[in-house]
Every structure is written in C-alpha cells, then in structure tokens.
C-alpha positions as CSV (number, residue, x, y, z in Angstrom):
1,X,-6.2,8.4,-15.0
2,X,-6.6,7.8,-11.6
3,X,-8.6,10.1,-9.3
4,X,-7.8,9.2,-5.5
5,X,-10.0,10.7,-2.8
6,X,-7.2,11.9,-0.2
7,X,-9.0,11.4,3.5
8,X,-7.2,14.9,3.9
9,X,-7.1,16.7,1.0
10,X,-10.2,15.2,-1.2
11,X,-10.2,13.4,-4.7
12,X,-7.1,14.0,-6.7
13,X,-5.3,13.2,-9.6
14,X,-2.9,9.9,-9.0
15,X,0.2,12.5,-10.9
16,X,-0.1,13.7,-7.1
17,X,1.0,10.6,-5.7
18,X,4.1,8.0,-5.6
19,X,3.2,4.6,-4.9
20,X,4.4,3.0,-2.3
21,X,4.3,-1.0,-2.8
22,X,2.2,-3.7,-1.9
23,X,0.4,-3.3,1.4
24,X,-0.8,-7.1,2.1
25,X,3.1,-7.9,2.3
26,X,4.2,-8.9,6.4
27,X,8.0,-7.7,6.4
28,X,10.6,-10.2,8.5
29,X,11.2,-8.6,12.0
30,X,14.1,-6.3,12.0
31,X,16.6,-8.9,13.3
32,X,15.4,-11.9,11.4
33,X,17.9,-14.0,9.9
34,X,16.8,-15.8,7.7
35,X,17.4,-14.8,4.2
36,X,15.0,-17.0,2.2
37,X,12.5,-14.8,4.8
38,X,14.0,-11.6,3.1
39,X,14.3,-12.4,-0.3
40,X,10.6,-13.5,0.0
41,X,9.5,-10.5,1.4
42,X,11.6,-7.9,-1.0
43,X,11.2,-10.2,-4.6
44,X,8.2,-12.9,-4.0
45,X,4.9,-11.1,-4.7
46,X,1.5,-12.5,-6.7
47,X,-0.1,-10.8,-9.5
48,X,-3.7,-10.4,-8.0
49,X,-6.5,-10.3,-10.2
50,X,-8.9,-8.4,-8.1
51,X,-8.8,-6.1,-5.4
52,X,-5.4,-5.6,-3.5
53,X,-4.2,-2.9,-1.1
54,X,-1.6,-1.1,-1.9
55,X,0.4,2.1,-0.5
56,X,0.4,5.6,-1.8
57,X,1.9,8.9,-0.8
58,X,0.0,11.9,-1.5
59,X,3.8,13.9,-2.1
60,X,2.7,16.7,-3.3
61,X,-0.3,17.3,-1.4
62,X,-0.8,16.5,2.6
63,X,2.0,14.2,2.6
64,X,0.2,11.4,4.5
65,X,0.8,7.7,3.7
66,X,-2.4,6.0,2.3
67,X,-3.7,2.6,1.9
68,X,-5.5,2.2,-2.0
69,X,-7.8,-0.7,-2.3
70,X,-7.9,-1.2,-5.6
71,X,-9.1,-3.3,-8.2
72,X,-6.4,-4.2,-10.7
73,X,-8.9,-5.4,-13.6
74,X,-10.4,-1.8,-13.7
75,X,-8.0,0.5,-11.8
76,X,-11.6,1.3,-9.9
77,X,-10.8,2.3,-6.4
78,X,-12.8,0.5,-3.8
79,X,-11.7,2.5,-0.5
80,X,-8.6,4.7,0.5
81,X,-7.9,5.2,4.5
82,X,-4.5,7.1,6.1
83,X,-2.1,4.0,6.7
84,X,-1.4,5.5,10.1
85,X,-5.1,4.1,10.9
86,X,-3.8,0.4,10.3
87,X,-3.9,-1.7,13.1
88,X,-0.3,-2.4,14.2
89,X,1.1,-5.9,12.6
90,X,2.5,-8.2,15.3
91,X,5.7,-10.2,14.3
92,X,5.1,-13.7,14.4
93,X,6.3,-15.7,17.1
C-alpha cells in the first residue's frame, strides 16, 4: 500500500486518493486543430521506468490536487507538492 504525505492533511493511505493521470503530459491548446496533436496527447504515453510525476486527488480528505513523484520500480514516493504550486505551462507558439 501506498502512504502519501498530503502537504495539507499529512501521510495517508493512497485508498484516500483517485489518481489523476500523467503529470509530464503538455495538453494541445484549447483551440488546436490538429488531431494527430489530440490523439497524441489523450492515447500516446511511455511506460517510464523510474521516477515520473503523476496527479492525485486527496477525495476524501482536503480535496486538493497533488503532484506524486514517484518511482514506478518500487512505488517509493520521492516528493508530493499541491499542483496549484506548478508553474503555469505556456502553449507553444
């Protein structure tokens, strides 16, 4: 089992959160239209072997949207931060 250590609420069973998908993807701007740009973005992902961030709702705790760096070969988790904190991701031009 894994224990995550909420930034709000402190370590806590993972049964307490949903996860939330890969956090390393870049999605399409809103009014891209380019499909191949879409259907990489919903289907395309890697396997990592290794750490890899990843989102996680704390639903039935604070609520709050985290980023999980973790390390897929062990499930050991390297840090957790509020995804609110991210820096904002700028489209490219």
């Amino acid at each position: 089992m894994l224990r995550i250590e909420c930034p709000c609420c402190g370590p806590r069973d993972h049964d307490e959160f949903r996860y939330g998908g890969d956090a390393s993807v870049t999605r399409p701007a809103h009014d891209d239209p380019d499909p191949e740009a879409w259907y990489r973005y919903v289907y395309v992902r890697t396997n990592p072997a290794g750490l890899h961030r990843e989102f996680w709702q704390h639903v039935t705790g604070c609520r709050q949207w985290l980023v999980v760096e973790r390390d897929t070969r062990n499930h050991a988790i390297a840090s957790v931060d509020l995804a609110r904190k991210l820096p904002a991701r700028k489209s490219p031009a």
